[in-house]
C-alpha positions in Angstrom: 72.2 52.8 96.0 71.6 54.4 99.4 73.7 56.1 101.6 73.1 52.9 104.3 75.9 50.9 105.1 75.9 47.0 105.5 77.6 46.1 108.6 78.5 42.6 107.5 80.3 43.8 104.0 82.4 46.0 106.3 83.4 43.4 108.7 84.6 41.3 105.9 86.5 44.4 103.8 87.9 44.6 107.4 89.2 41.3 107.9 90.2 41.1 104.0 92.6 44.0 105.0 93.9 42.3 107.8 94.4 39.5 105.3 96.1 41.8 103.2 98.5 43.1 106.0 98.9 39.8 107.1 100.4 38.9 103.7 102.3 41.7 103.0 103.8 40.9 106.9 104.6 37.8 106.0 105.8 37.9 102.6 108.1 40.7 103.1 109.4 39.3 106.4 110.6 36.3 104.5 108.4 34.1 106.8 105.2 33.4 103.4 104.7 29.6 103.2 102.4 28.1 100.1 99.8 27.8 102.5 100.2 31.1 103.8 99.9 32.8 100.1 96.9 30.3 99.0 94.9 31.2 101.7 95.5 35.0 102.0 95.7 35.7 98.4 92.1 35.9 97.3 91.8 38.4 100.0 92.9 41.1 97.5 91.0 40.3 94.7 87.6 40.7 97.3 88.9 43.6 99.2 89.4 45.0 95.4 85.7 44.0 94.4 83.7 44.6 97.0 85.5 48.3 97.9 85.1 49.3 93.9 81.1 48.1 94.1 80.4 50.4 97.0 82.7 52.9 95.9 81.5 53.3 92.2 79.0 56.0 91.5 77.4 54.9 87.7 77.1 57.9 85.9 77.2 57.9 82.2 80.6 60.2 82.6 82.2 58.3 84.9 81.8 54.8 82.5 82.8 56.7 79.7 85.9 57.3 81.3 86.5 54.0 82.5 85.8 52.5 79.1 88.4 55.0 77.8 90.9 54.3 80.2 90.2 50.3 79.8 91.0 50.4 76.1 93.8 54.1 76.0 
């Protein structure tokens, strides 16, 4: 993977985060409706995706590890 980043993937990581503060916000403020939490929810689960696919260097180590810590 180059070193390039894509504009548009960090736009939305950074409107999933404000998603994510947003929830937290709300949720801990007492203030989280049903629509509130269905809406923001899935913002985690992206933010989680998208920021491990960019983040993850492949080496044959480093998936050796994970598969070790996925079944320790």
């Amino acid at each position: 993977m180059s070193g390039r980043r894509n504009n548009s993937i960090e736009l939305l990581r950074d409107l999933l985060m404000l998603g994510i503060c947003v929830l937290h916000s709300c949720s801990l403020g007492g203030y989280a409706t049903g629509w509130v939490c269905r809406l923001l929810c899935p913002c985690v689960p992206c933010f989680i995706f998208i920021s491990g696919y960019y983040g993850i260097k492949a080496t044959p180590m480093r998936i050796a590890k994970l598969i070790g810590t996925a079944f320790a």
